[in-house]
Structure formats: structure tokens, C-alpha cells
mmCIF file of the N, C-alpha and C atoms, coordinates in Angstrom:
data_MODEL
# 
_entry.id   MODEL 
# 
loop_
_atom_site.group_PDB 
_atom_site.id 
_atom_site.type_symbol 
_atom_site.label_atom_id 
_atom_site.label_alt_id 
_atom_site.label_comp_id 
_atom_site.label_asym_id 
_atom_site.label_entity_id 
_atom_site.label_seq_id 
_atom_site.pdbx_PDB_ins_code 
_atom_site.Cartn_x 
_atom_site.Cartn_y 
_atom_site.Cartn_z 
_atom_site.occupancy 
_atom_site.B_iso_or_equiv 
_atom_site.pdbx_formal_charge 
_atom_site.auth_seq_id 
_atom_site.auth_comp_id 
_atom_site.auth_asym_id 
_atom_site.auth_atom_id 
_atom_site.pdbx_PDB_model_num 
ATOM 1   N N  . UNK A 1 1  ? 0.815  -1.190 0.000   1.00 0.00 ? 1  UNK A N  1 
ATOM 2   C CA . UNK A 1 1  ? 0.000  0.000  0.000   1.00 0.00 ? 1  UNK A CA 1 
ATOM 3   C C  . UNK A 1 1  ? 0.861  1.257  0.000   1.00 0.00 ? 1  UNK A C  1 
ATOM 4   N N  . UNK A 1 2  ? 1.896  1.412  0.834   1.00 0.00 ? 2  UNK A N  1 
ATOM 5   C CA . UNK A 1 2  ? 3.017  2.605  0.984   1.00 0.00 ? 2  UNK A CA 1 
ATOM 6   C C  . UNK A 1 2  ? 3.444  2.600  -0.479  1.00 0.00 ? 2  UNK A C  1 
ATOM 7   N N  . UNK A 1 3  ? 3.566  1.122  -1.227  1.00 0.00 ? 3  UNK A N  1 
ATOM 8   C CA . UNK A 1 3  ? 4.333  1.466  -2.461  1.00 0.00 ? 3  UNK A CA 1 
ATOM 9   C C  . UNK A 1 3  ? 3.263  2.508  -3.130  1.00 0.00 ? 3  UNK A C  1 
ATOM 10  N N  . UNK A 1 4  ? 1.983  2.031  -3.389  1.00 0.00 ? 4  UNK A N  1 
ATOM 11  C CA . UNK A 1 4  ? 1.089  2.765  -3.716  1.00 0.00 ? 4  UNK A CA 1 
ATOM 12  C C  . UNK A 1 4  ? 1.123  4.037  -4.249  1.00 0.00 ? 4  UNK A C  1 
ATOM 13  N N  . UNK A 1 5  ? 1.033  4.965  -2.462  1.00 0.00 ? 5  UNK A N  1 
ATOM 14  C CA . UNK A 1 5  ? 0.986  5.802  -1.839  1.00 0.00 ? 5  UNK A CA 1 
ATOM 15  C C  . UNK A 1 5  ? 1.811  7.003  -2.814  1.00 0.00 ? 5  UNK A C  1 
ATOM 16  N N  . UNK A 1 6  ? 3.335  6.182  -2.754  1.00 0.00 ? 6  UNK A N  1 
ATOM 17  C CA . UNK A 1 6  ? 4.911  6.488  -3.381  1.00 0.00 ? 6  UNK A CA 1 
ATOM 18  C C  . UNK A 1 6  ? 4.981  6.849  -4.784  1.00 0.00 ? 6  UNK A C  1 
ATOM 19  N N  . UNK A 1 7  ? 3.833  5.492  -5.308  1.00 0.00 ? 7  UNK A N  1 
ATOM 20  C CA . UNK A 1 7  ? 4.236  5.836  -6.844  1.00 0.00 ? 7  UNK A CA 1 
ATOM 21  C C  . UNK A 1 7  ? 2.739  7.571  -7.020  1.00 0.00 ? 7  UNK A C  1 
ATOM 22  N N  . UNK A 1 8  ? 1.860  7.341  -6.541  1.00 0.00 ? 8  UNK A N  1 
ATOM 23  C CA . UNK A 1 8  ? 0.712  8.504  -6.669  1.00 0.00 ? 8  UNK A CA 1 
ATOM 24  C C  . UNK A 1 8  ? 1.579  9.617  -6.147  1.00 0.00 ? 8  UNK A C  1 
ATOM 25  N N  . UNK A 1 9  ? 2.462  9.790  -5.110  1.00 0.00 ? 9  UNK A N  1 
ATOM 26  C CA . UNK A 1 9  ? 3.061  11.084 -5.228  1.00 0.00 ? 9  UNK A CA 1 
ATOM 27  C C  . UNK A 1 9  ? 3.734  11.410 -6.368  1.00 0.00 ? 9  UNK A C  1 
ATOM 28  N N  . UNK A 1 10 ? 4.551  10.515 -6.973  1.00 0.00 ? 10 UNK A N  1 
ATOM 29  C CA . UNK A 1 10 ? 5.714  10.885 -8.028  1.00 0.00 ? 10 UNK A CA 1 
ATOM 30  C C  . UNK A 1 10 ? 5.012  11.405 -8.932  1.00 0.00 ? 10 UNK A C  1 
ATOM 31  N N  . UNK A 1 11 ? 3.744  11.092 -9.117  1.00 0.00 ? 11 UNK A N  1 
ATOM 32  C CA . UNK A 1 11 ? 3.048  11.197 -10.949 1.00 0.00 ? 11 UNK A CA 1 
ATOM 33  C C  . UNK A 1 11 ? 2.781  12.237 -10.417 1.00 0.00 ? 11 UNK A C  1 
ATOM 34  N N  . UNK A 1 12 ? 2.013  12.648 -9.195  1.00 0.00 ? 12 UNK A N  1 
ATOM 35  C CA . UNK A 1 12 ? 1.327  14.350 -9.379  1.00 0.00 ? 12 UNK A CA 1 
ATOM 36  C C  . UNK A 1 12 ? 2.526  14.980 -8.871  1.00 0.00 ? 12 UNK A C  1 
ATOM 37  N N  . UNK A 1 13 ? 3.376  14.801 -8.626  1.00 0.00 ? 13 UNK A N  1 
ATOM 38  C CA . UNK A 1 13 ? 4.723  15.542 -8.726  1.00 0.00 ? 13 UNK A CA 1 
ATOM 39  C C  . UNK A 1 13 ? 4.911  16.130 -10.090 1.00 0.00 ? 13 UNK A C  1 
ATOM 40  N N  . UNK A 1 14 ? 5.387  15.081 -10.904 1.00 0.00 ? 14 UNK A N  1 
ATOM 41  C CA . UNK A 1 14 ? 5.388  14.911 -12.111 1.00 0.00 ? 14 UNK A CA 1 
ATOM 42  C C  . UNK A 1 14 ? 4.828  15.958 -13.016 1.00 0.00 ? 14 UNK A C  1 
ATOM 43  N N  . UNK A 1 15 ? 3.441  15.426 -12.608 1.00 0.00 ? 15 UNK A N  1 
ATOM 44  C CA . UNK A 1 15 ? 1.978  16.452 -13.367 1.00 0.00 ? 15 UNK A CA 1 
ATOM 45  C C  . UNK A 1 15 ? 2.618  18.077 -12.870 1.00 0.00 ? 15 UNK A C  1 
ATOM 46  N N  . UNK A 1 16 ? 2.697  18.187 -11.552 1.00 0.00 ? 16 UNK A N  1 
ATOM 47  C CA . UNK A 1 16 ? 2.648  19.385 -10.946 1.00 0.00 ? 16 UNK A CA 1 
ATOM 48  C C  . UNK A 1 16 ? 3.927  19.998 -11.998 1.00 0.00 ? 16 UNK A C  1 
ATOM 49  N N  . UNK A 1 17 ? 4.895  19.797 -11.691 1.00 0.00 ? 17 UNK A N  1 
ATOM 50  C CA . UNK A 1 17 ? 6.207  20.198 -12.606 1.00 0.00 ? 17 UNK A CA 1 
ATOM 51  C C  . UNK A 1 17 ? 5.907  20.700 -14.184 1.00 0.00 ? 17 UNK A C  1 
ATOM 52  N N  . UNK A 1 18 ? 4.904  19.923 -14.381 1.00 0.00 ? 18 UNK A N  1 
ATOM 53  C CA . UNK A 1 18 ? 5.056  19.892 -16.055 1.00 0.00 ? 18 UNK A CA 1 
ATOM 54  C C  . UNK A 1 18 ? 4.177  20.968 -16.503 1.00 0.00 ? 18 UNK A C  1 
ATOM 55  N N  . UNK A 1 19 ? 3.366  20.940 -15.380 1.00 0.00 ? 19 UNK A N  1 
ATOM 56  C CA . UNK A 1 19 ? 2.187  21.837 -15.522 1.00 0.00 ? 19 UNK A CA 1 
ATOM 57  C C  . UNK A 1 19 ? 2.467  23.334 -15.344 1.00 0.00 ? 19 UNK A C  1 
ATOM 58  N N  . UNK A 1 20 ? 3.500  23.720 -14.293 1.00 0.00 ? 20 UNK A N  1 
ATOM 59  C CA . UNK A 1 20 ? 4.605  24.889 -13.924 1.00 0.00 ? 20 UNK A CA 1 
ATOM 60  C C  . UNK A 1 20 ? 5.270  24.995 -15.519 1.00 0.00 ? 20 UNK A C  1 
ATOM 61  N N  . UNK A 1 21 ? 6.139  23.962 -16.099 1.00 0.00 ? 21 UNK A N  1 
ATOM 62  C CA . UNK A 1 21 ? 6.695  24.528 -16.877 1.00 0.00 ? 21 UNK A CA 1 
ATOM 63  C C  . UNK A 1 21 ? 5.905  25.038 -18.136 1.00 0.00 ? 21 UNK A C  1 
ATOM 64  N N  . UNK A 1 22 ? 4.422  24.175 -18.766 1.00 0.00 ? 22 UNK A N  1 
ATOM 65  C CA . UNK A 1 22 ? 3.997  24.383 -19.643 1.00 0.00 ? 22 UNK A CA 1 
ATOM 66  C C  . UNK A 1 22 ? 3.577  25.679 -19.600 1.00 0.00 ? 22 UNK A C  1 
ATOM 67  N N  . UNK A 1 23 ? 2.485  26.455 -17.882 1.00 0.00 ? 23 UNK A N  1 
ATOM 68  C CA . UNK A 1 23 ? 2.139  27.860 -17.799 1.00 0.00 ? 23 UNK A CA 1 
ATOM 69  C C  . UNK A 1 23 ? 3.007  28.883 -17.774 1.00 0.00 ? 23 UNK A C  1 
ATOM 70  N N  . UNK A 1 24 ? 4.438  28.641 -17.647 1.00 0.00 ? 24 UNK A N  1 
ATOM 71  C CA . UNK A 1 24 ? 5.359  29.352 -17.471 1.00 0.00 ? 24 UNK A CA 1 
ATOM 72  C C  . UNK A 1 24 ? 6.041  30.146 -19.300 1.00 0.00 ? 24 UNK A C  1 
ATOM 73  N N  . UNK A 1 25 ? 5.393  29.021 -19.936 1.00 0.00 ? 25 UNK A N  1 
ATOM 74  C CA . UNK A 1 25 ? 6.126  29.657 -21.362 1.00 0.00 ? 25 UNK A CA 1 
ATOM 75  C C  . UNK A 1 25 ? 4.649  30.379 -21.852 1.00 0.00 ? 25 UNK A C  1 
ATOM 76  N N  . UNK A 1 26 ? 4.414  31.747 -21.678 1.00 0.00 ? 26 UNK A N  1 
ATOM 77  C CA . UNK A 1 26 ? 3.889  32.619 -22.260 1.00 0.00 ? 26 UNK A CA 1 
ATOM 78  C C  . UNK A 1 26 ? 4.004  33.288 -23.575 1.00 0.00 ? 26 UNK A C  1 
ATOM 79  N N  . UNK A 1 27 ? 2.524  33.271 -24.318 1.00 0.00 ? 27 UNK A N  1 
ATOM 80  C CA . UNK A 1 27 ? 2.795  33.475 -25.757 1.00 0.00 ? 27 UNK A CA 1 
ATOM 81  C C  . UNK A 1 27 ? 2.900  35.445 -25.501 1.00 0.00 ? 27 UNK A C  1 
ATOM 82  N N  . UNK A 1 28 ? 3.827  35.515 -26.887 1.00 0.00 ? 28 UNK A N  1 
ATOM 83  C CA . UNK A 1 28 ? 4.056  37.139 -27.462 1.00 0.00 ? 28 UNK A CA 1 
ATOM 84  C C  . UNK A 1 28 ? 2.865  38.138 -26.820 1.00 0.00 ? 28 UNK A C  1 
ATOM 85  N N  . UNK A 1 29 ? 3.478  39.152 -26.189 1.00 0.00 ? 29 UNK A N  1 
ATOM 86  C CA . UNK A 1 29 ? 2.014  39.804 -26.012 1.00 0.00 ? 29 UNK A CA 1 
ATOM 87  C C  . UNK A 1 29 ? 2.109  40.817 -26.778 1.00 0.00 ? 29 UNK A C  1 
ATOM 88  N N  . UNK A 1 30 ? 3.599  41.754 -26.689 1.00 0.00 ? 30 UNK A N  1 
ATOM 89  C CA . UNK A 1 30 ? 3.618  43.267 -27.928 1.00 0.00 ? 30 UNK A CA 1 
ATOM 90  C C  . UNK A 1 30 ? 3.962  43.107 -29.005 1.00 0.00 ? 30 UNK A C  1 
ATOM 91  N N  . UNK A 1 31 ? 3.479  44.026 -29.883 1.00 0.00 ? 31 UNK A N  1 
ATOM 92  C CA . UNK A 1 31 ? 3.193  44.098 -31.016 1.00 0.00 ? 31 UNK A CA 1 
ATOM 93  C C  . UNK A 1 31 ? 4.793  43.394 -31.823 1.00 0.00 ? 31 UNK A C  1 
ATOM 94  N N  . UNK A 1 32 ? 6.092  44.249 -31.091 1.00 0.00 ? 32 UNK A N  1 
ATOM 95  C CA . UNK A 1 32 ? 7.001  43.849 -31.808 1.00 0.00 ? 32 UNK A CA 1 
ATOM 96  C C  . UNK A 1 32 ? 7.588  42.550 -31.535 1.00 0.00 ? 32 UNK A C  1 
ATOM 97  N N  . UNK A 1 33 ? 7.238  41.824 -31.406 1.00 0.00 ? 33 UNK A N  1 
ATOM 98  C CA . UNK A 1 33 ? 8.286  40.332 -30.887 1.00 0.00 ? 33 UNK A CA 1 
ATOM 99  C C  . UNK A 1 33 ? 6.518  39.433 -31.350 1.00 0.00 ? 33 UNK A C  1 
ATOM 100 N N  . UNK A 1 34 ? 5.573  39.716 -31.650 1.00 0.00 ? 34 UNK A N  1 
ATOM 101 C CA . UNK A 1 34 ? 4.695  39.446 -32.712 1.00 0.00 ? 34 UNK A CA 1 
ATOM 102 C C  . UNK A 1 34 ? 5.348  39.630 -34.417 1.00 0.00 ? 34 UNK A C  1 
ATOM 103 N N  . UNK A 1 35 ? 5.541  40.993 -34.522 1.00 0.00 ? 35 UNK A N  1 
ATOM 104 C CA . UNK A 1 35 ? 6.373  41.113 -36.240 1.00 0.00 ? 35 UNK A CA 1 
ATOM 105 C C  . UNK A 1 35 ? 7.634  40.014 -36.249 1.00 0.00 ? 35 UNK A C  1 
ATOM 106 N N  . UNK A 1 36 ? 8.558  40.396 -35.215 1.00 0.00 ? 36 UNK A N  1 
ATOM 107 C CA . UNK A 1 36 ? 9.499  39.702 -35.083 1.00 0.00 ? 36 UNK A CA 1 
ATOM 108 C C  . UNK A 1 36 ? 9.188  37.707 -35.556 1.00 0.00 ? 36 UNK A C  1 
ATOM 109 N N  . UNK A 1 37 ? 8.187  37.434 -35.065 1.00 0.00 ? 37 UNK A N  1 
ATOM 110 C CA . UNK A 1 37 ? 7.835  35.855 -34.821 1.00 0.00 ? 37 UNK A CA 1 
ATOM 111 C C  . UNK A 1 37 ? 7.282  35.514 -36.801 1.00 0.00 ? 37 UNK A C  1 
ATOM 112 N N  . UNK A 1 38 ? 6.289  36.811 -36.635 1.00 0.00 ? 38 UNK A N  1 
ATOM 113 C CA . UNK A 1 38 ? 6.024  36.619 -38.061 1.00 0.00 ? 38 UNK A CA 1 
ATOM 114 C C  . UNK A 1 38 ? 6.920  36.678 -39.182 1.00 0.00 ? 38 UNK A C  1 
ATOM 115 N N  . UNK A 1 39 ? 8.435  37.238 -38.845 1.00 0.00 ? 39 UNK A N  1 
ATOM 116 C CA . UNK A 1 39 ? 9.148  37.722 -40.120 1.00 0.00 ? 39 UNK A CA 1 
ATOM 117 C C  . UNK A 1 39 ? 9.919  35.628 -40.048 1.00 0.00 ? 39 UNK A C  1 
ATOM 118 N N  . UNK A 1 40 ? 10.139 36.034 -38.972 1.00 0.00 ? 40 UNK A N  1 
ATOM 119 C CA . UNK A 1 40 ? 11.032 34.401 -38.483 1.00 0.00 ? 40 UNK A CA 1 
ATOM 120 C C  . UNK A 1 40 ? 10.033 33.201 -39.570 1.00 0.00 ? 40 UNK A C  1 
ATOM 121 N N  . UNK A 1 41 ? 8.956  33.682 -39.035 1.00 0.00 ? 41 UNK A N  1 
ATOM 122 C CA . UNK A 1 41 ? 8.028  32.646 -40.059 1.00 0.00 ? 41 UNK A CA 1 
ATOM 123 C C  . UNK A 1 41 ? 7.921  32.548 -41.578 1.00 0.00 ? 41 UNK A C  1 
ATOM 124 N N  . UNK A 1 42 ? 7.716  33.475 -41.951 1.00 0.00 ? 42 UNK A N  1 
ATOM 125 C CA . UNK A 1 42 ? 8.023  34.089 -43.578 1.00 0.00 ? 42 UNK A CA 1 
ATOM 126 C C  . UNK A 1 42 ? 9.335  33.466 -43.690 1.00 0.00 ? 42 UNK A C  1 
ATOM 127 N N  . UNK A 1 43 ? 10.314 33.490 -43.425 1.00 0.00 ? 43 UNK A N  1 
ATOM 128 C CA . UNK A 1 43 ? 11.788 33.894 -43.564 1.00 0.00 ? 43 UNK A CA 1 
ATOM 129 C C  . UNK A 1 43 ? 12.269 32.158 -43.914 1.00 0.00 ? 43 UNK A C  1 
ATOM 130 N N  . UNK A 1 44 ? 10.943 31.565 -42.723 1.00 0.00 ? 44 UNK A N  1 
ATOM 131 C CA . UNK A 1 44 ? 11.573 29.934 -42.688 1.00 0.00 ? 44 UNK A CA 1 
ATOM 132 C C  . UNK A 1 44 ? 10.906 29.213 -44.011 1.00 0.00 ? 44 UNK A C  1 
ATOM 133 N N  . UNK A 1 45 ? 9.590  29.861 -44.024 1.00 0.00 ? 45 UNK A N  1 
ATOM 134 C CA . UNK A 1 45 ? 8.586  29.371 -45.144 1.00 0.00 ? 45 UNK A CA 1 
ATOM 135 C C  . UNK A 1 45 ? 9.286  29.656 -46.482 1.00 0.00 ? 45 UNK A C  1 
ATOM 136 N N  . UNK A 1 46 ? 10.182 30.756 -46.871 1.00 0.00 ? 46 UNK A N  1 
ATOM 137 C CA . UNK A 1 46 ? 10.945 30.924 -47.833 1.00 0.00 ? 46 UNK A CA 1 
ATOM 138 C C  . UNK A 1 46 ? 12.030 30.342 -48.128 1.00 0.00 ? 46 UNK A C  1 
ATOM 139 N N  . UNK A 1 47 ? 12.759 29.794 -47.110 1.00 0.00 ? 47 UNK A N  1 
ATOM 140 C CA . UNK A 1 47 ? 14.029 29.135 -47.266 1.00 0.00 ? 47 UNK A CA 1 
ATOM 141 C C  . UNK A 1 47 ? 13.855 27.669 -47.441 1.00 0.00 ? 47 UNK A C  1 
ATOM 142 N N  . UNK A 1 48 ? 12.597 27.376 -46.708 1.00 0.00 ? 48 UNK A N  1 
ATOM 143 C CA . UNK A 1 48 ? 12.114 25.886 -47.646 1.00 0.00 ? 48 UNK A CA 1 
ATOM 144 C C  . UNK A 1 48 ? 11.416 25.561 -49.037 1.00 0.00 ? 48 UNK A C  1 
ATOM 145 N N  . UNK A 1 49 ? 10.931 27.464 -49.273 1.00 0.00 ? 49 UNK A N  1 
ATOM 146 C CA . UNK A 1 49 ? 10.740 27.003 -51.024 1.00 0.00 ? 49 UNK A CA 1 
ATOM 147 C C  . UNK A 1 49 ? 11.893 27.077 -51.822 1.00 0.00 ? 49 UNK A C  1 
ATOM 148 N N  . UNK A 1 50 ? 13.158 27.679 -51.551 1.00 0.00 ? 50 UNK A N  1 
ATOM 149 C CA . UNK A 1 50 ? 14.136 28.093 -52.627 1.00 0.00 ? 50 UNK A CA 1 
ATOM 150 C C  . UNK A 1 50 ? 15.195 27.165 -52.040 1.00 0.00 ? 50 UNK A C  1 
ATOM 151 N N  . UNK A 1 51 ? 15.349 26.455 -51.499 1.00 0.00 ? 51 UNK A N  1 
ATOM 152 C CA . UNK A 1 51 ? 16.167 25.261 -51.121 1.00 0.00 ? 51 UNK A CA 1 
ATOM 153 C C  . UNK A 1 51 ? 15.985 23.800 -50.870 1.00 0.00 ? 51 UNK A C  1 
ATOM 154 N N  . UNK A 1 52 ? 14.574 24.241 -51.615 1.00 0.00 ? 52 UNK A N  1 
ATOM 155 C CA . UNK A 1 52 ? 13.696 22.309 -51.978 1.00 0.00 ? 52 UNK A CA 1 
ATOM 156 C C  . UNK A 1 52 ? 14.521 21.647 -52.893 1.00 0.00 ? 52 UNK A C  1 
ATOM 157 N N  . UNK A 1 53 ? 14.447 20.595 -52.512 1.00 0.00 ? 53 UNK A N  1 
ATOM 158 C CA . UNK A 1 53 ? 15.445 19.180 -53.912 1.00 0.00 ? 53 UNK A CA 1 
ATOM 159 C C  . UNK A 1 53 ? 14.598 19.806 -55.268 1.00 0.00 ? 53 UNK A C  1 
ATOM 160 N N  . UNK A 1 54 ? 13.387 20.197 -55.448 1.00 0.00 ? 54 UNK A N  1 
ATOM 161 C CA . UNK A 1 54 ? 12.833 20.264 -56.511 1.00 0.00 ? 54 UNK A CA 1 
ATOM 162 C C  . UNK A 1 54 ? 13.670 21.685 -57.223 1.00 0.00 ? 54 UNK A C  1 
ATOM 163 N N  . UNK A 1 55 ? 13.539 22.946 -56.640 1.00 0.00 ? 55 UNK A N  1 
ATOM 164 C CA . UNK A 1 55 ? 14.533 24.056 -56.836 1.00 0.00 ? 55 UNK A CA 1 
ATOM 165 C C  . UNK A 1 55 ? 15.649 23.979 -57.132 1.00 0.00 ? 55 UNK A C  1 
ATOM 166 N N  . UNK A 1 56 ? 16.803 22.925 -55.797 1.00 0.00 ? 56 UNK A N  1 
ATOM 167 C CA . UNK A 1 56 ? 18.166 22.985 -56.028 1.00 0.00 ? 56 UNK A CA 1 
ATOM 168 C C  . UNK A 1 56 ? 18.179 22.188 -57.633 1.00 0.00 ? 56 UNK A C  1 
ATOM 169 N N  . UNK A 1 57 ? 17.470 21.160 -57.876 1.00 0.00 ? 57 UNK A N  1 
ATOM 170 C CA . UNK A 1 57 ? 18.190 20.369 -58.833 1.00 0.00 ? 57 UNK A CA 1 
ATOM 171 C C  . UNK A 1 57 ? 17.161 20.570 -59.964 1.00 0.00 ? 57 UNK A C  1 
ATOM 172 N N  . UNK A 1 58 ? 16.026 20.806 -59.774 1.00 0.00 ? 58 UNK A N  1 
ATOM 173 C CA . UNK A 1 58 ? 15.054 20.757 -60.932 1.00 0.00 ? 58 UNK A CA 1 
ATOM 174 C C  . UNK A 1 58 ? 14.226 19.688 -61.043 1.00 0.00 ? 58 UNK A C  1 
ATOM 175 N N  . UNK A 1 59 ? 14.591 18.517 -60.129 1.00 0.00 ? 59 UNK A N  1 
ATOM 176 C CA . UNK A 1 59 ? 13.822 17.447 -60.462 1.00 0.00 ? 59 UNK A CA 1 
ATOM 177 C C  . UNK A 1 59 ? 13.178 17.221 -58.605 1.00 0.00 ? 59 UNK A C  1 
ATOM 178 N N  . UNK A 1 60 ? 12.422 16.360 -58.539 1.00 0.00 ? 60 UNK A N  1 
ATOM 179 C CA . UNK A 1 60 ? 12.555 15.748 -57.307 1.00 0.00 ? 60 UNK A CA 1 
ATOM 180 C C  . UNK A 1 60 ? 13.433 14.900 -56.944 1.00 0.00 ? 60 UNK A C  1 
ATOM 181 N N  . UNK A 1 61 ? 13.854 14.662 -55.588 1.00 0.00 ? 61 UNK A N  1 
ATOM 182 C CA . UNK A 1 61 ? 14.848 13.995 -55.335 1.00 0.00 ? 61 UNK A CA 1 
ATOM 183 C C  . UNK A 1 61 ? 14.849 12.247 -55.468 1.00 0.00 ? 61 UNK A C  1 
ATOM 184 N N  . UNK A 1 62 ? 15.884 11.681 -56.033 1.00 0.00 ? 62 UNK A N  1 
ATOM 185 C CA . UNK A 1 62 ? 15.646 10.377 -56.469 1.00 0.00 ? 62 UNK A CA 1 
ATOM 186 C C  . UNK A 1 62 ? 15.407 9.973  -57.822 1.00 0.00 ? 62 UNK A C  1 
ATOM 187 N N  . UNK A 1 63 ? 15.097 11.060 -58.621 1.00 0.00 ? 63 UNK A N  1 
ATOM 188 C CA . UNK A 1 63 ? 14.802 10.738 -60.042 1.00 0.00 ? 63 UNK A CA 1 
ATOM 189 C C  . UNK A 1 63 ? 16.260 11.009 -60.804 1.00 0.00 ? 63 UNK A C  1 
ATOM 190 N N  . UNK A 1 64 ? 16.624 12.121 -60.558 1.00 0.00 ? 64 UNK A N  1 
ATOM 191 C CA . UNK A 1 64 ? 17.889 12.422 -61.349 1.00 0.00 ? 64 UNK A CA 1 
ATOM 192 C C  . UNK A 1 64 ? 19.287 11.363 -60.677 1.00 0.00 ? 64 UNK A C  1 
ATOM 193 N N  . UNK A 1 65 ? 18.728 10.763 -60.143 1.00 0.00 ? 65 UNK A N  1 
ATOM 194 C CA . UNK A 1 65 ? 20.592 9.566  -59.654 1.00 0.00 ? 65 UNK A CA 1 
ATOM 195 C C  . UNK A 1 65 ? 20.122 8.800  -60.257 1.00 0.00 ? 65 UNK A C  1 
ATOM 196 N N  . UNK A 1 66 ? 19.332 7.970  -60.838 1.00 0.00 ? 66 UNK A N  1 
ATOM 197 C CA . UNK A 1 66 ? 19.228 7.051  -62.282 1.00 0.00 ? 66 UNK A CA 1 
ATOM 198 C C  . UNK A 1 66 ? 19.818 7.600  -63.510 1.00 0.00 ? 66 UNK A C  1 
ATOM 199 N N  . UNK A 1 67 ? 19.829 8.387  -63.780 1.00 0.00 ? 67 UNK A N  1 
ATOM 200 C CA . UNK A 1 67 ? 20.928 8.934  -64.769 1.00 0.00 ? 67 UNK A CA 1 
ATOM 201 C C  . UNK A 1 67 ? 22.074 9.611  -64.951 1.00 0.00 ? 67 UNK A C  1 
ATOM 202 N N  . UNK A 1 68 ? 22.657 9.473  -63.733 1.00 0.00 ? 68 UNK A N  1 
ATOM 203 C CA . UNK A 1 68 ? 23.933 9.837  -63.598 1.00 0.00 ? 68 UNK A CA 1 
ATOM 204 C C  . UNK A 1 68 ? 25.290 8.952  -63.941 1.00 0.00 ? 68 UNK A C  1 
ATOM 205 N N  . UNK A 1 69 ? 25.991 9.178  -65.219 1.00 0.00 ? 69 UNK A N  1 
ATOM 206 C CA . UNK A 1 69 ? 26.685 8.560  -65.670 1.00 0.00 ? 69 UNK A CA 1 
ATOM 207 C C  . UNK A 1 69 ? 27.560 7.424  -64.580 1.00 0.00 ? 69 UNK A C  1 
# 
């Protein structure tokens, strides 16, 4: 029964901790570190269209190494 007891503290320990860290990360509230998040976003969304296998090489990846001498 003590084991019980032992393992029900650890988990809402557990819970309790996780639950601290999840309320603790607060989303953007001013305006600038909002632009900021949005440019970061744009910025990433762009660097995965102009540095796709389809872009770098022209083909999708896997088609053009069958014909490589």
C-alpha cells in the first residue's frame, strides 16, 4: 500500500512540474516580438521554397541519380 501511496506522489509531482513549466512559457504579447515571430516565419517558409530538392536540382529527389553517368 506505501508502495502505492509512493508511486501517486511521483506522478502528481510529475503532473505538478510539467504543468509549472507548460504555464510558465507565455505566448508574445507586444506588437514587436509578434512582427518579429512573423518575419522568423516568412523567412523559414521561404528558405524551404528556394532550397527544396525540386529548386536545387530541378527534379525531385531520387529521379535524377538514375541517370547519372
Amino acid at each position: 500500500m506505501l508502495d502505492f501511496v509512493v508511486f501517486l506522489g511521483a506522478m502528481a509531482s510529475i503532473a505538478a512540474v510539467l504543468i509549472v513549466v507548460i504555464l510558465r512559457r507565455n505566448a508574445t504579447e507586444n506588437v514587436e516580438g509578434l512582427l518579429i515571430e512573423q518575419a522568423g516565419r516568412t523567412q523559414a517558409y521561404n528558405d524551404r521554397r528556394t532550397y527544396s530538392p525540386n529548386a536545387v536540382h530541378g527534379t525531385p529527389p531520387g529521379v535524377w541519380e538514375r541517370y547519372r553517368p
